[in-house]
C-alpha positions as CSV (number, residue, x, y, z in Angstrom):
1,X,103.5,101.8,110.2
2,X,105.7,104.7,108.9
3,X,105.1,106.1,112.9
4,X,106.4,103.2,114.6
5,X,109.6,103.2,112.0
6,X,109.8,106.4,112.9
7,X,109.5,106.2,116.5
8,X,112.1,103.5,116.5
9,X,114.4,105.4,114.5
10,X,114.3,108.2,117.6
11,X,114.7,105.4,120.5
12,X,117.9,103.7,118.3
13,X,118.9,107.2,118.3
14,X,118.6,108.4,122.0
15,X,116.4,111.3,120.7
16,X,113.3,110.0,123.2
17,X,112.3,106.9,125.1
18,X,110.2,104.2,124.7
19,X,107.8,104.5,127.2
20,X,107.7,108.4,125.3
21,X,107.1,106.7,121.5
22,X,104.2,104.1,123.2
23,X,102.8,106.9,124.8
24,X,102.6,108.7,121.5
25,X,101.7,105.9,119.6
26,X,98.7,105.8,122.8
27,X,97.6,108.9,121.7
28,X,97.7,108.8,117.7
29,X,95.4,106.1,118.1
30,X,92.9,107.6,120.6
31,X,93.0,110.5,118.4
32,X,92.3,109.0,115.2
33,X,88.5,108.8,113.8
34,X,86.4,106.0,113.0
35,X,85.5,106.1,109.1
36,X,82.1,105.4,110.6
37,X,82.2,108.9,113.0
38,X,83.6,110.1,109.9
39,X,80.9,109.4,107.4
40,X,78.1,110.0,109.3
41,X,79.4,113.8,110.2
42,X,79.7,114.4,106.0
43,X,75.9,112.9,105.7
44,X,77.1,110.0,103.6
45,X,76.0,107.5,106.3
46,X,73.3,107.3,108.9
47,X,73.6,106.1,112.3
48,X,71.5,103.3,111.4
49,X,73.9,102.5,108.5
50,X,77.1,102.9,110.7
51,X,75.7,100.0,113.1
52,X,74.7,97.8,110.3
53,X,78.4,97.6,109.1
54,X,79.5,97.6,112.7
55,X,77.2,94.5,113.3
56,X,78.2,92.6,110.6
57,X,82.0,93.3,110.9
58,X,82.2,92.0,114.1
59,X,83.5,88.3,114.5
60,X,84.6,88.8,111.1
61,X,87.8,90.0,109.5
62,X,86.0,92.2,107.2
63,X,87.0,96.0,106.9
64,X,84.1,98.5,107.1
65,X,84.8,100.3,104.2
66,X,84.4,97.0,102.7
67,X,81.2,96.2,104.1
68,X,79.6,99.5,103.3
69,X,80.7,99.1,99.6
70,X,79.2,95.6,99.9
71,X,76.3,96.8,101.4
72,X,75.8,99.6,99.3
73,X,76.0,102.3,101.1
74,X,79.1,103.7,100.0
75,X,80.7,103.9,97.0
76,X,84.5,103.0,96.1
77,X,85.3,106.8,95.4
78,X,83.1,107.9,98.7
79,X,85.6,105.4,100.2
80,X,88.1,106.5,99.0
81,X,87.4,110.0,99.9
82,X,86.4,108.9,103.5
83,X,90.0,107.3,103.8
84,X,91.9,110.3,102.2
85,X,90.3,112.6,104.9
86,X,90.9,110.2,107.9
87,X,94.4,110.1,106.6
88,X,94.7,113.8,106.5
89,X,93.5,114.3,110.1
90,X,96.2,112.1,111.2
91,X,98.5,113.1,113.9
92,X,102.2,112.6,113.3
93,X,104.0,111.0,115.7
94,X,106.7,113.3,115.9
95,X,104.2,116.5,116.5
96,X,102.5,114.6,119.2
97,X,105.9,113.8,120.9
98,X,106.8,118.0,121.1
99,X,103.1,118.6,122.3
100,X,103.8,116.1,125.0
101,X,107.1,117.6,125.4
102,X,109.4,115.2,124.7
103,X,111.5,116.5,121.7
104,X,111.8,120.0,120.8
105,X,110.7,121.4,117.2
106,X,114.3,121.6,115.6
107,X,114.9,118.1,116.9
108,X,112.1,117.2,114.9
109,X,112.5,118.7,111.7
110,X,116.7,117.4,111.8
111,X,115.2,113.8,113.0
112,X,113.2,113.6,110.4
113,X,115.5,114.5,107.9
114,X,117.8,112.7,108.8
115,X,114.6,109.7,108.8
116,X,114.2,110.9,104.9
117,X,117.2,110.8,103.6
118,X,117.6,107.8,105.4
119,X,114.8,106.2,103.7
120,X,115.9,107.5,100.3
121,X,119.0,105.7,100.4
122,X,117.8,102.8,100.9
C-alpha cells in the first residue's frame, strides 16, 4: 500500500509517470516471493506441504500462512518469521523506478523526504 501512496505522491508531483509507477508496481510484484518458495528454501516446509496449502486455499479466501498454521505445519512465530523475511526482501518502489531509470538517486532520497515529513504531519 505504502508503494502505491508513494507512487502517487511522485505522479501528483510530476517526478515520474504513470505508466512508469505501474510498471514498477509490475515489477515489485513479479519480484516478490511466495511464503510457500520461501518456506520450503529454509526447510520449514516440504514440497508436498506447500501444495497441500495451495490446494486447499484455492476457491477459498483463506491466506496460506493461515492454512499452514491450521494445518500444522507452521507455527504462529515460524509465520511470523516467514512474513518478516518476505517483507525484508521487498523491493521499494522508489529503488525499482532509478534501476529502471526513471528518477535519479537524489530525486529519491528528496522525494521521499518530502513523502515523510509529509506523512508525519499528518
Amino acid at each position: 500500500m505504502a508503494a502505491h501512496m508513494f507512487g502517487a505522491w511522485l505522479v501528483e508531483r510530476s517526478i515520474v509517470t504513470a505508466e512508469a509507477v505501474v510498471r514498477a508496481l509490475d515489477r515489485q510484484n513479479a519480484a516478490r516471493i511466495p511464503l510457500g518458495r520461501l518456506a520450503m528454501t529454509q526447510g520449514k516446509l516440504k514440497v508436498a506441504q506447500v501444495f497441500e496449502i495451495l490446494n486447499r486455499q484455492a476457491g477459498s479466501n483463506r491466506l496460506f500462512g493461515e492454512l499452514a498454521i491450521e494445518l500444522g505445519y507452521l507455527t504462529p512465530g515460524e509465520l511470523a518469521e516467514l512474513l518478516l523475511e518476505q517483507r525484508r526482501r521487498h523491493l521499494p518502489v522508489g529503488l525499482i523506478l532509478v534501476d529502471m531509470g526513471e528518477l535519479d538517486p537524489d530525486t529519491l532520497r528528496e522525494e521521499l523526504a518530502l513523502f515523510k515529513r509529509r506523512d508525519q504531519a499528518a
